[in-house]
KOLMI-881234 format. One record per residue: residue number from 1; x negated, y, z of N, C-alpha, C, O in turn. Coordinates in pm, whole numbers, plus 50000, padded with zeros to 5 digits. Atoms other than C-alpha are relative to their C-alpha. Layout:
N
NUM, X, Y, Z, X, Y, Z, X, Y, Z, X, Y, Z
...
This chain:
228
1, 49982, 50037, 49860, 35950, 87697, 59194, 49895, 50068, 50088, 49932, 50118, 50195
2, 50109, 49956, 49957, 35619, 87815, 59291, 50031, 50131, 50059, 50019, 50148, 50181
3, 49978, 49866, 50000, 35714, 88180, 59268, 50128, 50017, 50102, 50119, 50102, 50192
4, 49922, 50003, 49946, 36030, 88120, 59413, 50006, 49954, 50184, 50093, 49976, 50268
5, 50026, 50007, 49862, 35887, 88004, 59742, 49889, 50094, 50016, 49830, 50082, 50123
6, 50100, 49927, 49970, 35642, 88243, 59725, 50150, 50152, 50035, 50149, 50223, 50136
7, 49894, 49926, 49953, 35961, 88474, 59741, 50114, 50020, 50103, 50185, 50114, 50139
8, 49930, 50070, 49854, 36136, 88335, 60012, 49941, 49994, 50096, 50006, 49977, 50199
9, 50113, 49990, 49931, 35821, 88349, 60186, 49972, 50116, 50053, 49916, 50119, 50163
10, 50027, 49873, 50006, 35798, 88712, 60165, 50098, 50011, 50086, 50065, 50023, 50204
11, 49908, 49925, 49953, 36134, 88798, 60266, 50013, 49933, 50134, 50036, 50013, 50225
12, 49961, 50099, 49886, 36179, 88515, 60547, 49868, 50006, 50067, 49827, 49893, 50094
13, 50174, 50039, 49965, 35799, 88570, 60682, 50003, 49900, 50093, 49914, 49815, 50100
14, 50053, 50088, 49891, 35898, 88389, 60995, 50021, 49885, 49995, 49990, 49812, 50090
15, 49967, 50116, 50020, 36016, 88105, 60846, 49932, 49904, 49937, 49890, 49927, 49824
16, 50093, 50062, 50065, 35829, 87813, 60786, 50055, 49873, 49879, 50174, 49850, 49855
17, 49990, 50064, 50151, 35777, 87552, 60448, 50095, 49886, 50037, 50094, 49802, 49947
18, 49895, 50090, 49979, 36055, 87318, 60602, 50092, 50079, 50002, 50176, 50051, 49917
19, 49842, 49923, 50056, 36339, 87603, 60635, 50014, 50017, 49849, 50102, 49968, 49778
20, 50047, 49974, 50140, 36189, 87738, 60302, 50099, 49906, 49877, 50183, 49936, 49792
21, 49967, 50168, 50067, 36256, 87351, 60159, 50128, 50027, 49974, 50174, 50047, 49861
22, 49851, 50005, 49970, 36628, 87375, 60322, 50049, 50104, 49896, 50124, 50052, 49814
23, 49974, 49864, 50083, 36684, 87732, 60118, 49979, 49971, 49870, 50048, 50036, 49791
24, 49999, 50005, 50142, 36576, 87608, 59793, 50057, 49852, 49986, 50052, 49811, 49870
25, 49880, 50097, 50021, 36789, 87300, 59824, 50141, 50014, 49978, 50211, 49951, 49899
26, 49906, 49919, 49994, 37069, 87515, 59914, 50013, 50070, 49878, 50123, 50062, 49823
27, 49988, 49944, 50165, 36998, 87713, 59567, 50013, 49861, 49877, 50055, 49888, 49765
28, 50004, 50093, 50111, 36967, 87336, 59366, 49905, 49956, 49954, 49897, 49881, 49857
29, 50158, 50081, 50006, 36633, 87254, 59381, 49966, 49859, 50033, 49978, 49806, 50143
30, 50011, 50133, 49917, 36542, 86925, 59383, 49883, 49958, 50063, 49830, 49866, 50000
31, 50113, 49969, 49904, 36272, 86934, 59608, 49948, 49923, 50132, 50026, 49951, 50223
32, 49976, 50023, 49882, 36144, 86750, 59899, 49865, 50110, 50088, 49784, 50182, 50029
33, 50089, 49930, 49935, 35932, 86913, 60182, 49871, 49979, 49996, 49794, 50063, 50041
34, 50136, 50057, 50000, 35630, 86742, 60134, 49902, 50078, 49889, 49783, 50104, 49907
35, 50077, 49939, 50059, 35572, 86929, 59784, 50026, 50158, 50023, 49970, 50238, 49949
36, 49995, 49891, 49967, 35674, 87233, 59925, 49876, 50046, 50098, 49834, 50162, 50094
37, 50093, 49987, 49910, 35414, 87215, 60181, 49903, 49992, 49946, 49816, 50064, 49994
38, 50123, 49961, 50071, 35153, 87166, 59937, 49968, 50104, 49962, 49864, 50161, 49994
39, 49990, 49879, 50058, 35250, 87449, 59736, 49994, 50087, 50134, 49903, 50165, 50105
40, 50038, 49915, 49906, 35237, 87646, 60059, 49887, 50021, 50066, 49854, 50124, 50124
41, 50142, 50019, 49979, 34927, 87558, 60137, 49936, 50059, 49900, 49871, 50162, 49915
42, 50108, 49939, 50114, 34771, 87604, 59790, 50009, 50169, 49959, 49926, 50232, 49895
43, 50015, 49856, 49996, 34896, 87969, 59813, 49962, 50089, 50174, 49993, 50195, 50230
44, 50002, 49928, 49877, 34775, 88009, 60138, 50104, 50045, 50095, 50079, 50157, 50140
45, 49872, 49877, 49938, 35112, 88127, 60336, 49988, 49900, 50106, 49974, 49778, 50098
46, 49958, 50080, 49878, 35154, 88051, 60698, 50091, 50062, 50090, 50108, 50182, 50068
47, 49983, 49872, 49926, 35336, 88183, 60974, 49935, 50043, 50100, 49865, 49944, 50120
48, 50062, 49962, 49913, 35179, 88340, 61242, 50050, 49955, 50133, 50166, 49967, 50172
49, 49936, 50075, 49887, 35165, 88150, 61573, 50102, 50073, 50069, 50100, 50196, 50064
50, 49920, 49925, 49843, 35434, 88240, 61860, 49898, 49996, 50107, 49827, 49897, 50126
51, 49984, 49996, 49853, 35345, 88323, 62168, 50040, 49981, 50121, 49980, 50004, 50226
52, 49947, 50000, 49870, 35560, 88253, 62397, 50054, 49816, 49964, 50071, 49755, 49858
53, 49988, 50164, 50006, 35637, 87863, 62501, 50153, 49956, 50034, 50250, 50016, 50080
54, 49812, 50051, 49974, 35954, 87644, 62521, 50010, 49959, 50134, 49934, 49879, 50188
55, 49974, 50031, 49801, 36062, 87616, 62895, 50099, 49814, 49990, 50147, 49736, 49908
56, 49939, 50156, 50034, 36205, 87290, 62974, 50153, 50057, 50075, 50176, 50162, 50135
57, 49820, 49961, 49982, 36615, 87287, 63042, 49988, 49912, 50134, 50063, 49817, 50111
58, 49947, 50039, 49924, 36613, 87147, 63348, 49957, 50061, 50146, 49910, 50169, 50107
59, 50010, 49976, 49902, 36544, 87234, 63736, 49783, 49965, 50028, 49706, 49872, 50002
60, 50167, 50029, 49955, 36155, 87241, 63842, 49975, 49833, 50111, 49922, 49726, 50083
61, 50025, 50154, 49934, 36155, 86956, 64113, 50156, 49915, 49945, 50240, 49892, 50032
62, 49919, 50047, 50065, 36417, 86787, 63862, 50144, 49941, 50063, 50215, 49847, 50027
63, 49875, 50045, 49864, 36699, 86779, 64172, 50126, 50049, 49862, 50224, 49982, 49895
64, 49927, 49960, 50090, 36925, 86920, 63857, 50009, 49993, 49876, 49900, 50037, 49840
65, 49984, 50048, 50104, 37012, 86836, 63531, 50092, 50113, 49943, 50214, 50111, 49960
66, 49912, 49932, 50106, 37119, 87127, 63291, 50161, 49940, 49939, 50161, 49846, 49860
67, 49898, 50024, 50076, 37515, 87107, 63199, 49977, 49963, 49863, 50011, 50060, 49795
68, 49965, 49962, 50162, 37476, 86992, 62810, 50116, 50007, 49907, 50201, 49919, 49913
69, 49865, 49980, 50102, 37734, 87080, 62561, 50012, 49873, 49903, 49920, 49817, 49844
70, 49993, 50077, 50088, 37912, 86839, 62373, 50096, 50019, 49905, 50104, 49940, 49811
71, 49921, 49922, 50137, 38154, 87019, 62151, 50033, 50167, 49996, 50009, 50237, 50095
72, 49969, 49871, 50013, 38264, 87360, 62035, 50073, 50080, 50119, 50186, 50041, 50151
73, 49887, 49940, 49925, 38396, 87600, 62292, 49961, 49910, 50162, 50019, 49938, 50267
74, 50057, 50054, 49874, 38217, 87371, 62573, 49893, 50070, 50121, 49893, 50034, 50239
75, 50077, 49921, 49935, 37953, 87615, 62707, 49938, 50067, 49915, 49863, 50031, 49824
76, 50118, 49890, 50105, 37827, 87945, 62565, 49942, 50059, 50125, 49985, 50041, 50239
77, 50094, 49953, 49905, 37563, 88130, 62745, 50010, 50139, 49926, 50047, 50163, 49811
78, 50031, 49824, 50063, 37497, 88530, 62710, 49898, 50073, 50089, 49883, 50043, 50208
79, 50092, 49898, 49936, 37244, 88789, 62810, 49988, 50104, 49916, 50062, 50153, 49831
80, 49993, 49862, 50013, 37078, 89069, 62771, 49878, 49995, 49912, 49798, 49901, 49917
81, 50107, 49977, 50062, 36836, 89216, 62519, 49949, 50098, 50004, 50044, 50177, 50009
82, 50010, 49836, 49967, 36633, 89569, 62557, 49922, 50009, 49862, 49901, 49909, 49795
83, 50034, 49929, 50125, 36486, 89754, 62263, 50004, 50111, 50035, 50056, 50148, 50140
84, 49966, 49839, 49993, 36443, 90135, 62182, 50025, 50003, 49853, 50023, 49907, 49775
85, 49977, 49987, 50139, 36524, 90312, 61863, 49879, 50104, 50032, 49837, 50144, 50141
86, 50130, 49886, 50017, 36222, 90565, 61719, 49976, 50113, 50061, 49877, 50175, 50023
87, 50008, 49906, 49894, 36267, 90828, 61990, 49986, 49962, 50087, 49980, 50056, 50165
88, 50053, 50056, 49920, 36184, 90611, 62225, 50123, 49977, 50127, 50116, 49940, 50244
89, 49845, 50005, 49909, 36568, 90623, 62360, 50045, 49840, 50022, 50058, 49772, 49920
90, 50003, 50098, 50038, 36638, 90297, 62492, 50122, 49943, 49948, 50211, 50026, 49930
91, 49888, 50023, 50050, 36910, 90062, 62351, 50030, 49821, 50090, 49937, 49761, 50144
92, 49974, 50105, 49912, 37065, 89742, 62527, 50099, 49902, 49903, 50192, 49949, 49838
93, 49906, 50080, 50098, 37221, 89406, 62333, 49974, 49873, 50055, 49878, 49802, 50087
94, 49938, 50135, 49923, 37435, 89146, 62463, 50026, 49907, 49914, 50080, 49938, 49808
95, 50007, 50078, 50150, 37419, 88834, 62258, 50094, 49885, 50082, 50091, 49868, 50204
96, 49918, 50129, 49951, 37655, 88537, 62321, 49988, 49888, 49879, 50003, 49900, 49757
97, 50000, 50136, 50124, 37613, 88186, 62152, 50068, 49897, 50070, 50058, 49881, 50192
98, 49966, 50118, 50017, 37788, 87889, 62125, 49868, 49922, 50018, 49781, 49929, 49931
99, 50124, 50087, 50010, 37511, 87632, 62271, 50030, 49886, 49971, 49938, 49811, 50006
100, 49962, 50116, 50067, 37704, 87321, 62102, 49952, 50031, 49835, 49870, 49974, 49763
101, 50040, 49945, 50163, 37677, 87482, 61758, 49928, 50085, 49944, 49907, 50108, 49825
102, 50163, 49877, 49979, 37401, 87743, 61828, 50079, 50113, 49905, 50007, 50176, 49828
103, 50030, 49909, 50084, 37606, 87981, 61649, 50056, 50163, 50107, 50136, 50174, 50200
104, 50012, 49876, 49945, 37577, 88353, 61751, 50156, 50086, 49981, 50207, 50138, 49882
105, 49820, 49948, 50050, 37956, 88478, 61815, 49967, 50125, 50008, 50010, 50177, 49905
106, 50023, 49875, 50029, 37823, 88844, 61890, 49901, 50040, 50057, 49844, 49981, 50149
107, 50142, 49945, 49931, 37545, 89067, 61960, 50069, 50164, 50010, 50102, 50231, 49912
108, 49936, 49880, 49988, 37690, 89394, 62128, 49920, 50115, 50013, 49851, 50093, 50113
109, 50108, 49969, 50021, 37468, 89666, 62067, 50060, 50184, 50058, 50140, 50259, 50002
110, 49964, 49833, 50003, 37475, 90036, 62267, 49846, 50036, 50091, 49738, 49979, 50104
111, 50134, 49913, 49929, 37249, 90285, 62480, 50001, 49909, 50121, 49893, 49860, 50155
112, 49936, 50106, 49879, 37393, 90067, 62772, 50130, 49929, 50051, 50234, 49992, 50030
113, 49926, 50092, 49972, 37606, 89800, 62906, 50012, 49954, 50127, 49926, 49897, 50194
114, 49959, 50020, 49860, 37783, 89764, 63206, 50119, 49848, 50015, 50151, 49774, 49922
115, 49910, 50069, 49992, 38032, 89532, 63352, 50126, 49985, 49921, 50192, 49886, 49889
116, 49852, 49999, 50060, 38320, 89628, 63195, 49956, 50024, 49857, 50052, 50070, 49794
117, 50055, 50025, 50095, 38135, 89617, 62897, 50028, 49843, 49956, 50127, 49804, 49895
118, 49971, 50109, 49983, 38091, 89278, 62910, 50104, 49892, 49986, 50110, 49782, 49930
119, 49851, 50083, 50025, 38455, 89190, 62971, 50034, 50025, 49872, 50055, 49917, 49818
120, 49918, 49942, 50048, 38591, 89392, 62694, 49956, 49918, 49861, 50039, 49896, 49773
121, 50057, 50108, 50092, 38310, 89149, 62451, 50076, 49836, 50021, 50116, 49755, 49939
122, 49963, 50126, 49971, 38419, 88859, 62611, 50138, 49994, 49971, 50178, 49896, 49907
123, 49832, 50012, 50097, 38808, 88930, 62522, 50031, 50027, 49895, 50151, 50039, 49868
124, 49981, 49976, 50113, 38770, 88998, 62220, 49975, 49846, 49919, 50038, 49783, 49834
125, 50040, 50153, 50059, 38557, 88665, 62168, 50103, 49872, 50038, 50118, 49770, 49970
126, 49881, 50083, 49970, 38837, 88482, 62347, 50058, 50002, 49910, 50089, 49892, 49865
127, 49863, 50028, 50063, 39075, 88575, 62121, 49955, 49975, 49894, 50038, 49913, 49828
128, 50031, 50008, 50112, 38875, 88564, 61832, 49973, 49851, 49978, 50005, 49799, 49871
129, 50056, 50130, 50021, 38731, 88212, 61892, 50113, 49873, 50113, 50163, 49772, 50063
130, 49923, 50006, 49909, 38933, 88102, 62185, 49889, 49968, 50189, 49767, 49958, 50202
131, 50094, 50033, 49871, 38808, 88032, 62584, 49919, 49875, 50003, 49961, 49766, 49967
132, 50028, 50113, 49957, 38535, 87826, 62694, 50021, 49939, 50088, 50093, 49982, 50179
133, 49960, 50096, 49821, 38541, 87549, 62965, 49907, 50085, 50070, 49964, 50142, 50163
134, 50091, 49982, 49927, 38201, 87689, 63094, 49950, 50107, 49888, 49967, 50096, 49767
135, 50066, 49909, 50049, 37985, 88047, 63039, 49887, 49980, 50097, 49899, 49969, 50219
136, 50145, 49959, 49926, 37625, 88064, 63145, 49907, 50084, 49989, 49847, 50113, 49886
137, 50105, 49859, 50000, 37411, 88336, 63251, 49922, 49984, 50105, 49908, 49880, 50169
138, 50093, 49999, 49887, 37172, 88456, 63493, 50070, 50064, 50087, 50192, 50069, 50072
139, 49911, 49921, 49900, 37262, 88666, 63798, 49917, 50127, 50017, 49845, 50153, 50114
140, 49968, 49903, 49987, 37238, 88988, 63689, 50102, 50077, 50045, 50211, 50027, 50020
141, 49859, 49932, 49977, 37485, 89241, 63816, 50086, 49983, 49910, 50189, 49949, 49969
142, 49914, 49958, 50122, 37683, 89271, 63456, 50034, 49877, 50021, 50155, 49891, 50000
143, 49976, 50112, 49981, 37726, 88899, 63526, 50067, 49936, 50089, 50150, 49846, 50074
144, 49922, 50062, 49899, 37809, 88856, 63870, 50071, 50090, 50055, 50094, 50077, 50175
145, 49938, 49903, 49919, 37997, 89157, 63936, 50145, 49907, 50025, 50169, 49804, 49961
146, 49895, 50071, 49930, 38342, 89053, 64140, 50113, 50002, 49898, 50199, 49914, 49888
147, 49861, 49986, 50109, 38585, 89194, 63842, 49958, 49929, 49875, 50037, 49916, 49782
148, 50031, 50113, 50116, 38359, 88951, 63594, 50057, 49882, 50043, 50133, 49815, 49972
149, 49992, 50153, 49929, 38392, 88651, 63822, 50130, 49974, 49993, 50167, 49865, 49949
150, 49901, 50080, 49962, 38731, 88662, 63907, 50076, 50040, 49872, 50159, 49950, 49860
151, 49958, 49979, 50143, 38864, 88798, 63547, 49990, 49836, 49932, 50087, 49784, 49878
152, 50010, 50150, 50031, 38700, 88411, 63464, 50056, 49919, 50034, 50085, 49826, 49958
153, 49991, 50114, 49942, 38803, 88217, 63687, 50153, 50030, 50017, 50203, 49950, 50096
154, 49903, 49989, 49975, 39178, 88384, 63660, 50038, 49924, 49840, 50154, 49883, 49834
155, 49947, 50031, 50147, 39201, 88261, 63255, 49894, 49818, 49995, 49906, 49745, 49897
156, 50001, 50105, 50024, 39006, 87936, 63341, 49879, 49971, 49974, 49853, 49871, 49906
157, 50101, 50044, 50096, 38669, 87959, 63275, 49864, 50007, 50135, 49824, 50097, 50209
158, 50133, 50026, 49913, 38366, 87807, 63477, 49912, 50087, 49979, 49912, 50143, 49869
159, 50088, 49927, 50030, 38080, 88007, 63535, 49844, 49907, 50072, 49823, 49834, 50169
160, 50128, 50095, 49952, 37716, 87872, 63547, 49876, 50073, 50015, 49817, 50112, 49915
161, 50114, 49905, 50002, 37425, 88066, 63693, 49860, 49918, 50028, 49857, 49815, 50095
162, 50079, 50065, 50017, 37086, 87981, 63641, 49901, 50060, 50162, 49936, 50152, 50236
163, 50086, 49969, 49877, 36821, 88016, 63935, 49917, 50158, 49995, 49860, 50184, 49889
164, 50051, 49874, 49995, 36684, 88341, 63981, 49808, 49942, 49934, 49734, 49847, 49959
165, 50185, 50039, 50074, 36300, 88347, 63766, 50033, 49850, 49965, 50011, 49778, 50062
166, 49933, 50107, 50016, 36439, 88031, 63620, 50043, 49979, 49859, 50132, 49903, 49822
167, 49933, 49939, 50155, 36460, 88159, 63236, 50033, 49798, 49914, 50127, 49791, 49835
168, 50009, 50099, 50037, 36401, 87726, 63142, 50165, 49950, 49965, 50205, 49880, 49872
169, 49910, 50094, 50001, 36761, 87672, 63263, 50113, 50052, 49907, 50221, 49997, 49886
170, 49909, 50010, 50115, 36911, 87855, 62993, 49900, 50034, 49880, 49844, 50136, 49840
171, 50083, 49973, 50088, 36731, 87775, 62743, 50039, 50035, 49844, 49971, 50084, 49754
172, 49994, 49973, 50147, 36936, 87785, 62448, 50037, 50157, 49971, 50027, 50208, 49859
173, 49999, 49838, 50061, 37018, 88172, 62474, 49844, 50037, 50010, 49794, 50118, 49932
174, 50166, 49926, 49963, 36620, 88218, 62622, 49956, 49981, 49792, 49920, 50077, 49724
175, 50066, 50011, 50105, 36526, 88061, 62262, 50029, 50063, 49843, 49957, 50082, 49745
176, 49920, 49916, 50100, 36829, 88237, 62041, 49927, 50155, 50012, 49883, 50204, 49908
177, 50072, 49893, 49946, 36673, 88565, 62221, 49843, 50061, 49910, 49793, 50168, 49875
178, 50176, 50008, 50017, 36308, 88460, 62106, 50004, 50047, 49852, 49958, 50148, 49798
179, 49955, 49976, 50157, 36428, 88425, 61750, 50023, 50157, 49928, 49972, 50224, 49838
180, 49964, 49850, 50057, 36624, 88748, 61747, 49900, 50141, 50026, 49908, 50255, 49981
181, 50136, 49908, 49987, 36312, 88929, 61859, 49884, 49986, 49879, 49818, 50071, 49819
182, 50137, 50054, 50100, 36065, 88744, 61631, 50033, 50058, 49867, 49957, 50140, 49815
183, 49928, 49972, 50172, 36274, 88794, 61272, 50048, 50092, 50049, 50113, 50105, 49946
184, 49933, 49840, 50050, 36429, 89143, 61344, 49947, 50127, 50082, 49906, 50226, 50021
185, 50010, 49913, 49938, 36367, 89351, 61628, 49824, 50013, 50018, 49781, 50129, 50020
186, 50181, 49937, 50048, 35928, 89336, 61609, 49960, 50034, 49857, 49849, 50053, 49809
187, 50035, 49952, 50164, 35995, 89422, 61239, 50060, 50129, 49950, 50054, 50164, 49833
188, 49901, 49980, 50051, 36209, 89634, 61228, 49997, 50198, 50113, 50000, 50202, 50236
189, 50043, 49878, 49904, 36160, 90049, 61370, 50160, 50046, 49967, 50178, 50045, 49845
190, 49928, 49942, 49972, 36528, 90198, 61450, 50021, 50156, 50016, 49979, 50210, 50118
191, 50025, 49910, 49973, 36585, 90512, 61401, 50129, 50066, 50016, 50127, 50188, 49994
192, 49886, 49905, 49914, 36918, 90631, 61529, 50122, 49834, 50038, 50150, 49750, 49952
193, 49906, 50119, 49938, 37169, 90345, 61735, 50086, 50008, 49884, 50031, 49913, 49830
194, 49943, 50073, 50120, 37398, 90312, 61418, 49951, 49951, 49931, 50025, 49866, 49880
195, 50054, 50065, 50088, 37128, 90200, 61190, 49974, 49896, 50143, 50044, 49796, 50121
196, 50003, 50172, 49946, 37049, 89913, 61481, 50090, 49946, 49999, 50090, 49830, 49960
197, 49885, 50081, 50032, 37404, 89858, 61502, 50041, 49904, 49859, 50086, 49789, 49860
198, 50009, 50066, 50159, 37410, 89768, 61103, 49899, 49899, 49975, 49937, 49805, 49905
199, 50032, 50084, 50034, 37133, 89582, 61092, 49993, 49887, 50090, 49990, 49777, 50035
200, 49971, 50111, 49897, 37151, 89361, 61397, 50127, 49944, 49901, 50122, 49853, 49818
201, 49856, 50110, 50040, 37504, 89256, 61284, 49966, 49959, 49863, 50040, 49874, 49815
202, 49990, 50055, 50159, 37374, 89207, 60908, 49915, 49867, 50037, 49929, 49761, 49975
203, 50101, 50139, 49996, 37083, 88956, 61075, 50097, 49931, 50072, 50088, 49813, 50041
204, 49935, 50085, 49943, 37337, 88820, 61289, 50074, 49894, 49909, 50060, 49772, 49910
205, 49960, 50121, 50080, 37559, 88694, 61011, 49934, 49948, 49923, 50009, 49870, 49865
206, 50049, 50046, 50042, 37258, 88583, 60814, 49956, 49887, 50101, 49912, 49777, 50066
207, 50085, 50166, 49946, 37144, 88340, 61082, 50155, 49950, 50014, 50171, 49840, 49960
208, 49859, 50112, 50000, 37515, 88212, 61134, 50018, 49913, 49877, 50039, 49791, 49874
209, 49931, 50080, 50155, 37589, 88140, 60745, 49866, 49989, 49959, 49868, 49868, 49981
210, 50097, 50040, 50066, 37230, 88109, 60592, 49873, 49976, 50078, 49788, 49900, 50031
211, 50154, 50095, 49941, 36933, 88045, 60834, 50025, 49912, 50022, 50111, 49886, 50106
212, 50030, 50185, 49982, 36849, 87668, 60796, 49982, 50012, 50187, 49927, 50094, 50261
213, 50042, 50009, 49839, 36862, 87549, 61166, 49924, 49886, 50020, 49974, 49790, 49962
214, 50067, 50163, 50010, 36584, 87237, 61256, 50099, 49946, 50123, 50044, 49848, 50172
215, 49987, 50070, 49903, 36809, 87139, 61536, 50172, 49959, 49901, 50228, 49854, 49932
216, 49872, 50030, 50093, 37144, 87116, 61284, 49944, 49947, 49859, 49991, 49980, 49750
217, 50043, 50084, 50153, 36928, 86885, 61011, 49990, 50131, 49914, 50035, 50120, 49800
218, 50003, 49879, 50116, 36851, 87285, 60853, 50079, 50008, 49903, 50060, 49999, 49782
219, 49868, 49922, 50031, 37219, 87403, 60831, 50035, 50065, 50105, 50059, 50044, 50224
220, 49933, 49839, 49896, 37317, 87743, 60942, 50101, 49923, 50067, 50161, 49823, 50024
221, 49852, 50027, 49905, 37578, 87701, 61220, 50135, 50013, 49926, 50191, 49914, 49879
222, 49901, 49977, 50064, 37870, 87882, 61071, 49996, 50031, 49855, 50011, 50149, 49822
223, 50006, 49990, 50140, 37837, 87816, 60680, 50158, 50050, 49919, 50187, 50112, 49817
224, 49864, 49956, 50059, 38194, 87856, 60631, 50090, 50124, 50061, 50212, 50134, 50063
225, 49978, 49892, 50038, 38177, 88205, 60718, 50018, 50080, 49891, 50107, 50165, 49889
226, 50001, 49998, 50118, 38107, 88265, 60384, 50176, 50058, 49947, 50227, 50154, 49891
227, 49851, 49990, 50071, 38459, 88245, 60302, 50089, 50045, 50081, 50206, 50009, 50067
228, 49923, 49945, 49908, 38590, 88431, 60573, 50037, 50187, 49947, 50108, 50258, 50018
């Protein structure tokens, strides 16, 4: 067991001795967290603090109360992500999640992304998953352009913009974001836009079907990808 979280440790660096726990339960371990945390201790392993802090989900003088989701297909949120690959060329990735089930429906990954970009992700995820009631973003252009807005609001679908400098009020893509920076993209040197394309989408379906989540009792979102 020892070795075995010492191996899981390695490969998962950012994950700490409670996902760890979840992962070797998931293999048949009978295990609780408490001696996992010893053993993590007695080999020394930690992770290295974050930096950056959790914003709160709601409005600053609290006149507003964040929409929350209460089932699938109720409100996903999307943005934007920047990166370069090893030439220092940059690269741009649009991530959309389910914030009922935190799970990551896609991360669209090119040199750049425009409006009609955007749509062409979003109909695909329609059909693939089906429409939400409500999408939330910020008010970037790619967001509020007039052929996004009314493309939405012609198939049915609310749109929810957050306050300009205001990153708190969406917090569950700000923190999906944080993640997908922390575990892949500060580890990870790119060296031509198809190798980011491959491995983004390989971490993507690893956090859907196998990263323990602490806000889903540490179960991946979509486990029964697996069998897809």
């Amino acid at each position: 067991m020892r070795s075995e979280i010492i191996r899981l440790a390695l490969k998962y660096s950012r994950y700490g001795y409670r996902r760890i726990t979840a992962l070797l339960q998931q293999d048949g371990w009978r295990v609780n967290y408490k001696r996992v945390e010893r053993i993590w201790r007695e080999e020394g392993l930690k992770v290295p603090k974050r930096q950056t802090k959790r914003g709160r989900l709601w409005l600053n003088d609290g006149s507003c109360v964040r929409l929350r989701p209460t089932h699938r297909n109720h409100v996903w949120s999307y943005d934007f992500v920047a990166d370069r690959t090893h030439d220092s060329r940059p690269i741009k990735m649009l991530t959309v999640i389910d914030e009922y089930s935190r799970e990551c429906l896609a991360i669209v990954t090119e040199r750049n992304l425009k409006s009609d970009d955007v749509l062409d992700c979003l109909t695909e995820m329609f059909i693939r998953h089906g429409a939400p009631e409500f999408i939330r973003s910020d008010n970037g252009s790619e967001f509020t352009a007039k052929v996004v807005r009314q493309w939405l609001s012609n198939i049915g679908v609310q749109t929810l913009y957050i306050e300009p400098g205001s990153p708190w009020e969406n917090g569950y893509i700000e923190s999906f974001n944080g993640k997908f920076r922390d575990e892949l993209l500060n580890g990870e040197i790119f060296y031509t836009l198809k190798e980011a394309k491959t491995l983004i989408e390989k971490w993507r379906m690893e956090y859907n079907t196998f990263r323990p989540h602490s806000s889903l009792n540490y179960r991946p979102p979509a486990p029964e990808a697996y069998l897809n």
